[in-house]
N, C-alpha and C positions, 0 to 999 in steps of 0.2 A: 937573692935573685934567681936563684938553679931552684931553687924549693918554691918562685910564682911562676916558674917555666914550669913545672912538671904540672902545677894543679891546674894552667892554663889549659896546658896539653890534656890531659885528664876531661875537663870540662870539655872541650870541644869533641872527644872521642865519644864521653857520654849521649853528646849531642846527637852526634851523628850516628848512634849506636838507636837513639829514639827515635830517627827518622827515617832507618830502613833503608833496604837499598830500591826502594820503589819509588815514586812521587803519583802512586795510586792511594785514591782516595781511602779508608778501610768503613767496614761496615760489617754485621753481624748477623749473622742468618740463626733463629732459635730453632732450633728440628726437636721436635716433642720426641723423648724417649720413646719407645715404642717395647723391647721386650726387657731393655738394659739398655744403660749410657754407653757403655762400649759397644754395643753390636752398632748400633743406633749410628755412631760415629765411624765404624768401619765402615757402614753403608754409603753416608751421606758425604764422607769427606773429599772423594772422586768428585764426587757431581759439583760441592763448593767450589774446587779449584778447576773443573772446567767453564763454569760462571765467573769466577775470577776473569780466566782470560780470555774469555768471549765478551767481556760486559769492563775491561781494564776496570776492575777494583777491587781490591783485597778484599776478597771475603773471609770471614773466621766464622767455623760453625762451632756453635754453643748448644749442647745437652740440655734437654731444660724438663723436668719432671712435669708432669700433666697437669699435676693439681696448683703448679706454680705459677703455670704459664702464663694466665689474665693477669696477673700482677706484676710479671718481671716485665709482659710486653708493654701493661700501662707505664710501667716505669722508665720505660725507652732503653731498654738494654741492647733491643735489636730491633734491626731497619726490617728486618725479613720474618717471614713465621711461615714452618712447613709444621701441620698441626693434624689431627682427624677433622671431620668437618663438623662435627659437635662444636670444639675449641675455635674453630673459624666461626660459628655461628658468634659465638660469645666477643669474638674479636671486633669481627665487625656491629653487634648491636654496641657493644660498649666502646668503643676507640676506633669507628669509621674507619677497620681497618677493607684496603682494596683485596679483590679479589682478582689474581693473577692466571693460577692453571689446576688443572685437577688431575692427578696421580690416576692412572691407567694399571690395572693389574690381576689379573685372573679372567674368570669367566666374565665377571660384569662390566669389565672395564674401567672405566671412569667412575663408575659406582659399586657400591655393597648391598648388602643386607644382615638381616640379624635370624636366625637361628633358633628353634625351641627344641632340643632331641631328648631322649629318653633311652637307655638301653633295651635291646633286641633280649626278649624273655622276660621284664620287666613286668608286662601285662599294661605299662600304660602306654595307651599307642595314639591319644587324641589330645587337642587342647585343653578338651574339660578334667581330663585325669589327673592335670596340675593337681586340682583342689586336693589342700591337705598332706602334698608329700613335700618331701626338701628339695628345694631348688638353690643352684649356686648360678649367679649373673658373675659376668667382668666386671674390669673396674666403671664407676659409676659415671665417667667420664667417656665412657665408650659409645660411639653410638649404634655401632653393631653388636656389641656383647654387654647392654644391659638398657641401654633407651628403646630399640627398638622393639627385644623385648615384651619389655615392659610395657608401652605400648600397646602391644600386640598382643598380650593378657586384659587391658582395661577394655582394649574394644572387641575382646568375645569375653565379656561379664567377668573376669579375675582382677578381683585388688591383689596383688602382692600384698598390700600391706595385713588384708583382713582374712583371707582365702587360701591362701600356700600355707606349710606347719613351721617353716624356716627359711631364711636364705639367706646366704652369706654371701662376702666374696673377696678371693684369695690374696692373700699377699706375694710380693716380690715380685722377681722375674717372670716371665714367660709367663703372663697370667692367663690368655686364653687357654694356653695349651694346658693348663693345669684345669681348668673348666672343663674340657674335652675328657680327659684321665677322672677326673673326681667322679663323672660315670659309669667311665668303661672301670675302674673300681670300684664301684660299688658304696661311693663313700657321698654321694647324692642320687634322689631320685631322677632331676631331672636337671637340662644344663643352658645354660641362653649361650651360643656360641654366636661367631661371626661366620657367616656362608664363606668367608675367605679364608679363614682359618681351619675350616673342616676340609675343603678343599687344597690348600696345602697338604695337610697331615696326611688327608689321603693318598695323594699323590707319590707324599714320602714313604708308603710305606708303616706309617705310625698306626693306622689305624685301617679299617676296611669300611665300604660304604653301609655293608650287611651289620658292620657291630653296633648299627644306633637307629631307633625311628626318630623321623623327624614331623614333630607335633605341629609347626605351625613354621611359617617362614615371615618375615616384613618386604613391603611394598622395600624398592630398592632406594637409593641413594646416594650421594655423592660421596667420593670416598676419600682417600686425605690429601689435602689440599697448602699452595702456598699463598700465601699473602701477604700484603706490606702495607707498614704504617701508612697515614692520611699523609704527611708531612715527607714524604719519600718525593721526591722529584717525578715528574710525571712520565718524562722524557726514558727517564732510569728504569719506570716501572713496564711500560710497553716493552722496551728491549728486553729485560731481563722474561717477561711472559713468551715474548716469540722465541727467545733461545729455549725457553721448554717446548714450549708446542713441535720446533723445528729435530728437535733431539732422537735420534734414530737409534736403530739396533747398532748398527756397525759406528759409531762416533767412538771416539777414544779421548781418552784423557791421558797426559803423562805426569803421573803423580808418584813421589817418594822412589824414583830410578824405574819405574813400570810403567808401559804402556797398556793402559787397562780398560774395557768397555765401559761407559760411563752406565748407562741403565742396566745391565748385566750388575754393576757392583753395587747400586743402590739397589738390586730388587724387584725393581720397576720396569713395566713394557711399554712406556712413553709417558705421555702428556697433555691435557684437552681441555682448551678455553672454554669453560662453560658461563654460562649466565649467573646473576645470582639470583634470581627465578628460579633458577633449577635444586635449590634449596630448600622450596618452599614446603617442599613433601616434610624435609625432617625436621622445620621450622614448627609444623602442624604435629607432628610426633613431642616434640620436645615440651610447646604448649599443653598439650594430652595430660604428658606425666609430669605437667607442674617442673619440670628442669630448666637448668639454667640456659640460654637468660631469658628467661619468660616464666620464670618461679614466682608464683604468688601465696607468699605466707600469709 
């Protein structure tokens, strides 16, 4: 009798050990990696738990690698997806995912661009100078460090595939910034950067505006984006869009014993309901260079 008293007891602590001390809903936010899974998640995990308790539901944000992300979100891992807008492109043609708010940050704001540079002494100082030297793109999932680009060599007469003598592109961490250095040493001719990325570095210190020409720029575009499954509550997804849009400098979160600015710790200088028209520009880039999701083999 003492030994179905204890697994009784057992059982029911189990229980209520699964059920949390909330009676909020939970749900899952995927934040695309961006330089590493950990910076990624020091950035974003403020903002989840101020969504939590602006929107009563346990959010849990999940890491989720770039090249995985069509697949983990077809698979309903998560209600949410903060993504580049490349990966929202593919979301919504493939899995009618909605579009909620667009990440505000640097000079362009709510948008980007993509980047052609070259270094300063170099001798190549125009578009056409590509032809025939080495060039390094971001990851291919990028659409500031290697669609737009790209792009942007098809339509002043450069195939990458037939016209440059190589390109590559880098592995691991911090890959832009490894594009920007594979330059400035010397270790490519020329580098498809993001305008947001050079502007950073700039800013930091890493680099000067004098150590690189910049061969050609891309018409701008929306820059990284949240959005949520078809099947997300409709009701859920309007609140959850106006708590970004409404999101200011001075908001604070209190997360892990700190009272901490919320956009300050993700990175970010707000947030801005755009259309999804407003796409259309990198929809048309995307179709260009034959990429997903409008690749036709």
């Amino acid at each position: 009798m003492y030994l179905l008293r204890l697994i009784l007891l057992g059982s029911l602590a189990l229980l209520a050990g699964c059920q949390g001390s909330s009676d909020r809903p939970v749900m899952k936010i995927g934040y695309m990696n961006c330089n590493s899974a950990e910076e990624t998640m020091e950035r974003f995990q403020p903002l989840t738990k101020y969504l939590s308790d602006k929107l009563n539901v346990e959010f849990q944000a999940v890491p989720v690698d770039t090249q995985d992300f069509a697949e983990r979100f077809a698979g309903g891992e998560f209600e949410f997806a903060h993504t580049n807008s490349l990966v929202y492109l593919i979301l919504h043609e493939e899995q009618q995912a909605t579009l909620l708010a667009t990440e505000k940050r640097g000079n362009y704001g709510s948008h980007t661009a993509g980047a052609i540079i070259s270094k300063k002494g170099s001798g190549i100082k125009k578009i056409e100078d590509i032809k025939g030297k080495r060039v390094i793109f971001g990851p291919q999932l990028a659409p500031s460090g290697y669609l737009a680009q790209y792009d942007l060599m098809l339509r002043n007469g450069i195939d990458p595939e037939l016209d440059i003598a190589y390109y590559a592109i880098p592995t691991g961490s911090f890959k832009h910034e490894k594009v920007v250095y594979s330059v400035y040493f010397d270790q490519f001719d020329v580098a498809a950067v993001p305008a947001l990325d050079l502007e950073l570095m700039t800013r930091a210190g890493k680099v000067t505006a004098d150590d690189f020409n910049i061969l050609g720029q891309s018409p701008t575009f929306p820059y990284c984006t949240f959005s949520a499954r078809k099947d997300v509550d409709a009701d859920l997804v309007k609140k959850f869009r106006q708590v970004l849009v409404d999101l200011t400098e001075p908001d604070t979160v209190d997360y892990q014993g700190e009272t901490l600015k919320v956009l300050a710790s993700a990175w970010i200088n707000g947030f801005e309901a755009l259309a999804d028209s407003d796409y259309d520009q990198l929809r048309e880039m995307a179709k260009r260079a034959n990429m997903p999701p409008y690749q036709e083999f």
